[in-house]
C-alpha positions, 0 to 999 in steps of 0.5 A: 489512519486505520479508520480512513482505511476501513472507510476507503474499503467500505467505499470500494467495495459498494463501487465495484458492485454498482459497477459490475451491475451497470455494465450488466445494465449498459447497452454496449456490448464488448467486441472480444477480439479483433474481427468485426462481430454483428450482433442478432437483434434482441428478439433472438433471446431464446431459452433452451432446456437441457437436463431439466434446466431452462437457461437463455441464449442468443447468436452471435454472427462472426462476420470473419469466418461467418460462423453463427454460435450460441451465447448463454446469456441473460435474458435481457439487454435492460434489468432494471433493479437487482430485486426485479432481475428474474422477474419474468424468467426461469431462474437456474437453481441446483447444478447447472450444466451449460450444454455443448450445442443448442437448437434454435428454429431446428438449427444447432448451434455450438455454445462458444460464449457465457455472456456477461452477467449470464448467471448474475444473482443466480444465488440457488445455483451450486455446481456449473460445468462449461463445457469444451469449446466455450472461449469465453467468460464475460464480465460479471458472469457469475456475480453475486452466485453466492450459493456457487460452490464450484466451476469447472472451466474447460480448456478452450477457455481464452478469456474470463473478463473483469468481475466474473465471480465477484460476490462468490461467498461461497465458492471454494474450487474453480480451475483455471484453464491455461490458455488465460493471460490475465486475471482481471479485475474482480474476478475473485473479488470477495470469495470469502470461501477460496482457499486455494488457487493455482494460477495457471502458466501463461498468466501475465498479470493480475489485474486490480482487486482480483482477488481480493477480501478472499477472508480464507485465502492461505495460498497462492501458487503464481506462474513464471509467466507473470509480470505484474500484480495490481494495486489491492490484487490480495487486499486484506487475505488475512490468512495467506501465509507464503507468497512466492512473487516469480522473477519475472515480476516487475511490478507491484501495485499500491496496496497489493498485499495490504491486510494479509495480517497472517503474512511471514515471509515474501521474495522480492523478485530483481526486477521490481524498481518501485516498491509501491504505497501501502504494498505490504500495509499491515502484513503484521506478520511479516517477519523478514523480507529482502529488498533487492538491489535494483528497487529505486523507491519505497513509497509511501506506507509500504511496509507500515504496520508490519509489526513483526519486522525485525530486521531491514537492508534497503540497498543504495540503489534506492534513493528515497524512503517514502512518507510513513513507509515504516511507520508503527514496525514494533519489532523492528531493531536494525535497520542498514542504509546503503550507500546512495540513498538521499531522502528519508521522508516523513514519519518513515521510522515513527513509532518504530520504538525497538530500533536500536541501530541505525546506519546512515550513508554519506550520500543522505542529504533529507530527513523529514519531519518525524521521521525517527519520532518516538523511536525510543530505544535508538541511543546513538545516530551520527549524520553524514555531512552530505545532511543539509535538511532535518524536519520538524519533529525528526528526532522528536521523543527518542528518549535514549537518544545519548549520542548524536552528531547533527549534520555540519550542513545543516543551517537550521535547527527545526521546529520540534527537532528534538523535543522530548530526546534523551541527549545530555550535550548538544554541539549545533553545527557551525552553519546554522542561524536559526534554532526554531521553536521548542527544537530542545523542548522537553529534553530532561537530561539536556545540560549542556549545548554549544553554538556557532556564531551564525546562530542569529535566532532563537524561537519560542520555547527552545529549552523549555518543558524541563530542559535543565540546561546547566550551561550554555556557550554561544559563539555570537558576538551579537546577542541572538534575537529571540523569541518568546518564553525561550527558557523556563530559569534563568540559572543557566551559565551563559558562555560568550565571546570576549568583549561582548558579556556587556552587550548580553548584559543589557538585552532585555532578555539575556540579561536576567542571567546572573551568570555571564562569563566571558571565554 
């Protein structure tokens, strides 16, 4: 799984670089507010000097308050290749200063606007200051300046799109101004020197990958203005320690937190209701967390590889427990199921090989398949009655496992139920018919099972892989069909209904043992 994840972040990565590259390339030009703007032809690129510094510029004309302004832009609609971007151009390089007015044909015209990909591979220059009355930063602005130390942004600043300071390796300190509401996309994506960020009030959401592979990144101050994170937001900032999510958050997105290995602790807000996939994935240090009351679902992986968790309380508002979604949590000891809560899916507990208690509510009604597989230190579960449907393998290879009490709903023991568990007696419940393959293979301790009259059906090696088994007592009058190599010996006492010890003694298979006993 961890190979896959690798791959997947190798694959994203080289996607939003080709992105940001071919919106740079792309002949649509985004229309950043409401009104109507009319565009100069592109022969109105023209390049302005100031401070010793050659930059490139158009004009832009709104057709609501007619005022013409100055765009700093790159000096063409068409780069063709990432190599022959400047080709032909006067590259910025050192400290930039981007000034407040330009002249163009003897006219001055206020700088509103850093057009997108206006310093794009710009990797020589070190410092930019924008200055006030610029509104807006277009996407992929400063993509790929990775010798960009810092940006002084000025307080006009209302918009800063998608992918503004992707592949900024070097930047360690940029202000935010307050008048943004979102963080897009990108925009931080792979600053691998940023270390600090202070997220502005008024800030609403923060949008996909924005600052993500931010490899210094230890801390993060959010606004209580915010109201969602997006999927892979802080994805793999291996050294941010604390995050405090505002209250106001009611949304998470998949992968969010996903790799920041150097996570303790993290509040959840009550208005999250679906704590997404791979939320947490791998925050392995993770110690505690609290899921409030008001969370509906924990998805798939959500907190898988969170090594350090020791303890978790999943409220009963929740109604299932996704796929994997404590898959590998090492530490974690005791884990509370409040009331309400239904489904357990697959492989949710797998691996989890220090839990040691358990407490499952009455309203639980699904166990999926390897759900508590290899938890090796659990040694008590009882299920409710509510429990109609236990997976293959659910209980597979908990080998402390004394004491157990299976669901009396349940009609059928599944594939690999228990193989490998700890049990030493074993009472199938009275609605059960079929007992599939292998379901008490590998029990070494297992001698003593009782069944109902329903059962109907053994499948291939139910007692086999060392299961002793010293006594068997069966309720079926008939004898159950079954499948292949279902016992390694034939030294098992078998007990069965009055009357019927001659119909066991002469199936084919039932009858090789020599000890049948009438109850």
């Amino acid at each position: 799984m961890k190979k896959i994840m690798m791959t997947l972040a190798a694959v994203l990565c080289c996607w939003v670089t080709m992105a940001v590259f071919s919106a740079c390339t792309s002949d649509n030009i985004d229309n950043t507010g409401g009104n109507k703007e009319v565009w100069n032809p592109r022969n109105n690129v023209f390049p302005y000097t100031h401070k010793g510094q050659t930059l490139y510029y158009r004009l832009k004309t709104d057709s609501l308050t007619h005022q013409t302004y100055a765009l700093c832009s790159y000096p063409t609609l068409t780069p063709t290749t990432v190599e022959t971007l400047w080709d032909g151009y006067a590259k910025p390089v050192g400290d930039v200063e981007i000034p407040r007015f330009v002249t163009y044909k003897g006219k001055s015209y206020p700088v509103l606007d850093i057009s997108r990909c206006a310093f794009i591979y710009c990797d020589e220059i070190t410092n930019v200051t924008v200055p006030e009355g610029v509104f807006k930063l277009g996407n992929g602005v400063f993509a790929y300046c990775t010798g960009l130390q810092s940006v002084s942004l000025p307080s006009t600043i209302e918009t800063i799109d998608y992918g503004a300071f992707e592949g900024c390796t070097s930047l360690t300190s940029v202000n935010l101004p307050t008048g943004i509401q979102t963080i897009q996309r990108l925009t931080f994506y792979q600053c691998e020197n940023l270390a600090s960020i202070v997220i502005p009030e008024g800030v609403k959401s923060i949008e996909k990958s924005a600052f993500a592979h931010c490899k210094k990144l230890q801390s993060v101050s959010l606004p209580s203005t915010l109201t969602s994170v997006g999927e892979y937001a802080f994805y793999n900032n291996s050294l941010l320690t604390d995050v405090t999510i505002p209250q106001n958050v009611t949304a998470l997105g998949n992968h969010a937190f996903d790799g920041c290995t150097s996570l303790t602790s993290v509040n959840l807000p009550t208005g999250i209701q679906i704590i997404n996939g791979w939320t947490f994935y791998h925050c392995e240090s993770l110690a505690s967390v609290v899921i409030p009351e008001g969370v509906k679902s924990i998805e798939k992986s959500a907190f898988a590889y969170c090594k350090s968790l020791q303890t978790i309380t999943v409220p009963g508002s929740v109604s299932t427990i996704g796929d994997w979604a404590f898959y590998q949590c090492h530490s974690l000891q005791t884990v509370t199921l409040g009331e309400g809560i239904r489904k357990i899916g697959a492989n949710a507990f797998n691996e989890c090989d220090h839990l040691r208690h358990i407490d499952l509510p009455s309203t639980l009604e699904e166990v999926g398949r390897q759900a508590f597989l290899y938890c090796n230190a659990l040694d008590s579960l009882r299920f409710p009655p509510s429990t109609h449907q236990m997976d293959y393998g659910a209980l597979g290879m908990c080998s402390s496992l004394k004491v157990l009490q299976l669901p009396e709903r349940l009609e059928k023991v599944d594939s690999a139920l228990l193989f490998g568990a700890g049990i030493e007696t074993l009472v199938i419940p009275s609605h059960v018919s079929r007992i599939e393959w292998a379901a008490l293979g590998g029990c070494k301790n297992l001698r003593k099972v009782q069944m109902p009259a329903t059962v109907s059906y053994l499948g291939d090696g139910v007692f086999t892989e060392g299961t002793p088994l010293d006594t068997l007592i069966l309720g079926c009058e008939v004898p159950p069909t079954l499948g292949t190599e279902v016992f390694e010996h034939y030294n098992t006492t078998i007990y069965v209904p009055a009357g019927t010890s001659e119909a066991y003694r002469q199936h084919a298979v039932w009858g090789k043992f020599t000890k049948i006993i009438e109850l």
